[in-house]
C-alpha positions in Angstrom: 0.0 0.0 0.0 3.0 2.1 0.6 4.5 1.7 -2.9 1.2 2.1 -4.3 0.7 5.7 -2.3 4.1 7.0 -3.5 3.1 6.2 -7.1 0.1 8.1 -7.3 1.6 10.8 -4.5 1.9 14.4 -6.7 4.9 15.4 -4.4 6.6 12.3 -4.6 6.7 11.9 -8.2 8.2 15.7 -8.5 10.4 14.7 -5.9 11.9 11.8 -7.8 11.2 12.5 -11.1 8.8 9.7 -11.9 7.0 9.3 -14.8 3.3 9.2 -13.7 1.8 5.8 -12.9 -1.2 6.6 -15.6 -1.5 7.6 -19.5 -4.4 9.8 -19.6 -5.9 11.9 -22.4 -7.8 15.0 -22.3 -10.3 14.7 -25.2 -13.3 17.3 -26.2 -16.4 14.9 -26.8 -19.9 17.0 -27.5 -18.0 20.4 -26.3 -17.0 19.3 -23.0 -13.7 18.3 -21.8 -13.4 15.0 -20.8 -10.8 12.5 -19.2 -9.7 9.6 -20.7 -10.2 7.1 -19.0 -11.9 9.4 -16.3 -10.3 10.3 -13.3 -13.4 9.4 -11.0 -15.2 6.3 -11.0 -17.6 5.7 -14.1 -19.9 2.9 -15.2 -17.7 1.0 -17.7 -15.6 0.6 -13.6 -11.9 1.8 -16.1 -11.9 4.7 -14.3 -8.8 6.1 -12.7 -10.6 6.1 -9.1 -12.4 2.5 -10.0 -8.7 0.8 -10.6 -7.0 2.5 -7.5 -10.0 0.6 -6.0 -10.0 -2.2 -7.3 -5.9 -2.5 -6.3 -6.8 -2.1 -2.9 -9.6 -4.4 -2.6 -7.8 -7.0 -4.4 -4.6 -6.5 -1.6 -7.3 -7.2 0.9 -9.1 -10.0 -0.6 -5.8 -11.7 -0.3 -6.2 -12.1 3.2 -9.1 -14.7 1.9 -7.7 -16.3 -0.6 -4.7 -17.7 1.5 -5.5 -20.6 3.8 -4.3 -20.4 7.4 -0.5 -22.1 7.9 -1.4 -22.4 11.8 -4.5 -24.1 12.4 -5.2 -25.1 8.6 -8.5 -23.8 8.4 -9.9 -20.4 7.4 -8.2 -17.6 6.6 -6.4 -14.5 7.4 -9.1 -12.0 7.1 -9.4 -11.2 11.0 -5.3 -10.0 11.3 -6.3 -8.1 8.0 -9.3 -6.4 9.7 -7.1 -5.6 12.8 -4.3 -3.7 11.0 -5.4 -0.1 11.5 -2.1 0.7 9.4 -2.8 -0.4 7.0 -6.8 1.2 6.7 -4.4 3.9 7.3 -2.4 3.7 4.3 -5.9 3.3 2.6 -6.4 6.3 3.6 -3.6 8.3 2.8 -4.2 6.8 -1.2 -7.3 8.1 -1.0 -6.2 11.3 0.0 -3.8 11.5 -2.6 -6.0 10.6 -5.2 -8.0 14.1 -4.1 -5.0 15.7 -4.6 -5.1 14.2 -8.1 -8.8 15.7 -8.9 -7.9 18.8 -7.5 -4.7 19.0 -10.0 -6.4 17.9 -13.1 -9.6 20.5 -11.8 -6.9 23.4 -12.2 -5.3 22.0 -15.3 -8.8 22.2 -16.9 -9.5 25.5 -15.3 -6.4 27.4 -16.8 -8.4 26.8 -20.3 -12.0 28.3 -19.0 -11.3 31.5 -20.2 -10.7 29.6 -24.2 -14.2 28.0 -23.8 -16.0 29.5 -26.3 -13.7 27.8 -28.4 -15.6 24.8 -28.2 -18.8 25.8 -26.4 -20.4 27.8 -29.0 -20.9 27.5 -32.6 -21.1 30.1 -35.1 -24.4 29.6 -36.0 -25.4 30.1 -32.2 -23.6 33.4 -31.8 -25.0 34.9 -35.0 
């Protein structure tokens, strides 16, 4: 969870000079501008948000899928429940991913005062 944090961590990447962890395109479809794939969660589930969740849950699901070593029956899922760090580190992804909205919110507002661009036709305006 901590590897996964850095890689989507704004400051982090700067810090190291990482290439970011996702390709995404800015694309104008019926004059808006949209992500692609979206940064939030969308119904297709390819959205940045969706996979980010779907990494997580998967780490945690792990707990299930291993059989117990010790008594050789059930699983790990109750350690898993108990490590506040790592619902911690959950956390802190999440958090980071909000800083990622809130970047790609100003990258698209730096273009709002171009929007007529794309907004309005000439056939509107005259």
């Amino acid at each position: 969870m901590n590897f996964l944090s850095d890689q989507i961590s704004i400051t982090y990447n700067k810090q190291n000079n990482l290439q970011p962890m996702f390709d995404i395109k800015v694309d104008l479809r019926d004059r808006d501008v949209v992500f692609d794939p979206s940064i939030d969660n969308n119904t297709r589930g390819n959205g940045i948000r969706d996979i980010l969740q779907n990494i997580m849950d998967d780490f945690v699901s792990i707990a299930i899928q291993m059989p117990r070593l010790d008594t050789n029956s059930g699983d790990y899922l109750v350690e898993i429940k108990d490590q506040y760090q790592l619902f911690g580190d959950m956390q802190v992804i999440n958090n980071h991913f909000v800083d990622i909205e809130g970047a790609t919110n100003e990258f698209i507002d730096q273009y709002k005062d171009k929007e007529f661009l794309w907004k309005k036709t000439l056939a509107e305006d005259f």
